[in-house]
C-alpha positions as CSV (number, residue, x, y, z in Angstrom):
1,X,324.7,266.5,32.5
2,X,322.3,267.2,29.7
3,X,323.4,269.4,26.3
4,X,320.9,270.4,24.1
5,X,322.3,270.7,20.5
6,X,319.9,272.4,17.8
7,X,320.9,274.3,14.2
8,X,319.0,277.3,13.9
9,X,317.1,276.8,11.1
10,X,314.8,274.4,10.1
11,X,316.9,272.9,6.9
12,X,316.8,269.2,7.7
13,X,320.3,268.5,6.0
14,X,321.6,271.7,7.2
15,X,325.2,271.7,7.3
16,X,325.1,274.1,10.6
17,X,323.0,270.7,12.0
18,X,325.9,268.5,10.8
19,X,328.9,270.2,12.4
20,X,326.2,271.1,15.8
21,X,326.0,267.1,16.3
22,X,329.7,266.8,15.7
23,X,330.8,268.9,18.1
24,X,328.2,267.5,20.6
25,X,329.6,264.3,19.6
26,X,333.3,265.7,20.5
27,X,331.5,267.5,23.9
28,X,330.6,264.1,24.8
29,X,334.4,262.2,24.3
30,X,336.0,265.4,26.1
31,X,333.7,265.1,29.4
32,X,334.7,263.1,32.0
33,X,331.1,263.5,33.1
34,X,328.5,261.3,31.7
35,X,326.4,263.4,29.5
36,X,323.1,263.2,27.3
37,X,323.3,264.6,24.5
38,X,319.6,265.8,23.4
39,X,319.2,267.0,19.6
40,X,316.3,269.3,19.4
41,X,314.5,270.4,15.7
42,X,313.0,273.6,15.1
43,X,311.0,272.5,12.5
44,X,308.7,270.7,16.0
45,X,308.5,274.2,16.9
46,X,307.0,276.1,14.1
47,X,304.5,279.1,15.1
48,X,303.0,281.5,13.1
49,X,305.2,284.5,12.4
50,X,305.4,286.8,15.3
51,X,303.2,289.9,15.3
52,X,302.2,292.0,18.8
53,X,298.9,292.0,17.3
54,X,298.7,288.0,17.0
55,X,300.2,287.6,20.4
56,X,297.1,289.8,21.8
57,X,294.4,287.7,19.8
58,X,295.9,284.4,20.4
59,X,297.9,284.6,23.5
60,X,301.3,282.8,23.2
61,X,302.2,279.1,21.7
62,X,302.5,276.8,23.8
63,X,305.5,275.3,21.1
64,X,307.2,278.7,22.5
65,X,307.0,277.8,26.1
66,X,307.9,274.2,25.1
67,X,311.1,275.6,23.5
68,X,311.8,277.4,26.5
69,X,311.2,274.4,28.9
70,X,313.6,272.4,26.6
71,X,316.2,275.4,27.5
72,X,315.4,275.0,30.9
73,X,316.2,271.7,31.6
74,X,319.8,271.5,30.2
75,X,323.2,272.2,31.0
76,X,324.4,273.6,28.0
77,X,323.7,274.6,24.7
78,X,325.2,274.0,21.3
79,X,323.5,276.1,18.4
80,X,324.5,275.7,14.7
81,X,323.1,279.4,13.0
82,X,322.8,279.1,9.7
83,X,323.4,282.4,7.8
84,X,320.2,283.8,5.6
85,X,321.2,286.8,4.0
86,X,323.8,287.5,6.1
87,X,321.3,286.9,9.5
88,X,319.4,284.0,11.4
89,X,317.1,282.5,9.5
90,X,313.2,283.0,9.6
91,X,312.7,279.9,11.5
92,X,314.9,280.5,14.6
93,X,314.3,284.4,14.4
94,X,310.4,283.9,14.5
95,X,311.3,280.5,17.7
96,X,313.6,282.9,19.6
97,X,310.9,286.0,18.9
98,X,307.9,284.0,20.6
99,X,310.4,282.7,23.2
100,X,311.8,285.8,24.0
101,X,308.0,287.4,25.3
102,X,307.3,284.9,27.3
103,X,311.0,286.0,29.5
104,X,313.9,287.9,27.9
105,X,315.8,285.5,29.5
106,X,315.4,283.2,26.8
107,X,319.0,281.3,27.7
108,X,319.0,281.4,31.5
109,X,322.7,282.3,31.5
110,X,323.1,278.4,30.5
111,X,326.5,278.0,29.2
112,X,326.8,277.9,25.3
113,X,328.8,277.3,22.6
114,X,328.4,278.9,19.0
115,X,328.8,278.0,15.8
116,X,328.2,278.8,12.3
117,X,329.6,277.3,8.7
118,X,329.0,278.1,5.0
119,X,330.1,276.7,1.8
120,X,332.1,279.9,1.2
121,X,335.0,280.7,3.2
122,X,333.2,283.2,5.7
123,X,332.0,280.2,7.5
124,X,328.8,282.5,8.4
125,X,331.0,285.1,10.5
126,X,328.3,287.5,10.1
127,X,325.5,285.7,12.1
128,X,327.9,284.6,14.1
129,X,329.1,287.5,15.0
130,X,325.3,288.5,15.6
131,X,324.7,286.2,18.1
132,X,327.7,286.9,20.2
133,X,326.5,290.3,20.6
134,X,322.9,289.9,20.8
135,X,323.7,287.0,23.9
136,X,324.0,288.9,26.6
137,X,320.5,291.1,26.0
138,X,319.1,287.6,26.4
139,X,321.1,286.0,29.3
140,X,323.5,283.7,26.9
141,X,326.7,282.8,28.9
142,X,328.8,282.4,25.4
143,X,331.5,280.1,26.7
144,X,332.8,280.2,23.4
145,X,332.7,280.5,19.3
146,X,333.9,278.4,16.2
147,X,333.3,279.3,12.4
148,X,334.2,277.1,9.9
149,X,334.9,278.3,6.6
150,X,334.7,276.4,3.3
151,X,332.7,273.3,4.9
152,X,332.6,270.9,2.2
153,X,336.4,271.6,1.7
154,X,337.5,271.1,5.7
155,X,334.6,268.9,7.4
156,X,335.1,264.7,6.4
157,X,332.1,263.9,8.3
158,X,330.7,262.9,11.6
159,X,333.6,260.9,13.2
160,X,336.3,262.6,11.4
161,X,338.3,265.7,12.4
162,X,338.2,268.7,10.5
163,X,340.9,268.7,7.8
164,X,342.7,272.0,8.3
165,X,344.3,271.1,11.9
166,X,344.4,275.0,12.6
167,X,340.6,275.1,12.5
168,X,340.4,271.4,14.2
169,X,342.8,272.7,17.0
170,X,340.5,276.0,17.6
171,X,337.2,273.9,17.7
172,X,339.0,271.5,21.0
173,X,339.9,274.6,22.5
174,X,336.4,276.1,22.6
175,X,334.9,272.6,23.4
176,X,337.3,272.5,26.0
177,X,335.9,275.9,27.7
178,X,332.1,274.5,27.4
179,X,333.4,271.2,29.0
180,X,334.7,273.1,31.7
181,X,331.4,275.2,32.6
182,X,329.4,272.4,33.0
């Protein structure tokens, strides 16, 4: 079984990418399959910013196709969204824009799992809430959520559960519903 784990955004220290390879990490201990874990960076898909009038000059990336194949090929999904102003960032909005032209069915109803921290105690609840509803209009099968408020005071690191054992508990339980999907 293969999951493909990416943060959507393309800050290379991103805590959303930290606590994306964690749970991944925690996917993998929970499976009794065997599964590969494959972490995928946005920043190797950068396109110019989206306009209709660029797609009819230039025809579409071949990075967004590429992005779509790596979709393709997986199991399940684990996406990290950073919170910009209260919304995705410019680097996964202009990925999933190109994406989403080439088939609306950008997620091919894979099985995913969403997540979403912030220094602040919000954890990012508003893009994360985003997501969830945008999903089905582009044939996510959202097998479950997790936002973690207050990262630096709750997460210890990769091998390390999260502090608050509310929060920890909540995070197995969702894993547990991805495990079981695929």
């Amino acid at each position: 079984m293969r999951v493909l784990v990416f943060a959507a955004t393309n800050h290379r220290q991103s805590i959303n990418l930290q606590l994306a390879k964690y749970v991944a990490q925690r996917v993998k201990n929970t499976s009794q399959q065997m599964i590969e874990v494959e972490l995928l960076d946005l920043n190797d898909y950068e396109m110019p910013i989206y306009s209709q009038d660029r797609e009819e000059a230039s025809g579409m990336p071949q990075l967004a196709h590429d992005f779509r194949a790596k979709i393709s090929e997986t199991d399940a999904i684990i996406i990290g969204f950073a919170e910009h102003n209260g919304t995705y960032s410019a680097a996964y909005k202009n990925v999933f824009d190109w994406t989403s032209r080439i088939d609306r069915s950008v997620y091919q109803n894979k099985p995913a799992l969403l997540l979403a921290t912030s220094p602040g105690p919000s954890g990012a609840s508003t893009v994360l809430s985003q997501a969830i509803t945008s999903a089905p209009y582009f044939d996510m099968n959202v097998a479950g959520s997790f936002s973690l408020p207050s990262y630096f005071d709750n997460f210890q690191g990769a091998g390390e559960p999260i502090k608050d054992a509310v929060l920890e508990q909540q995070l197995l339980d969702v894993i547990d519903t991805l495990v079981a999907k695929i």
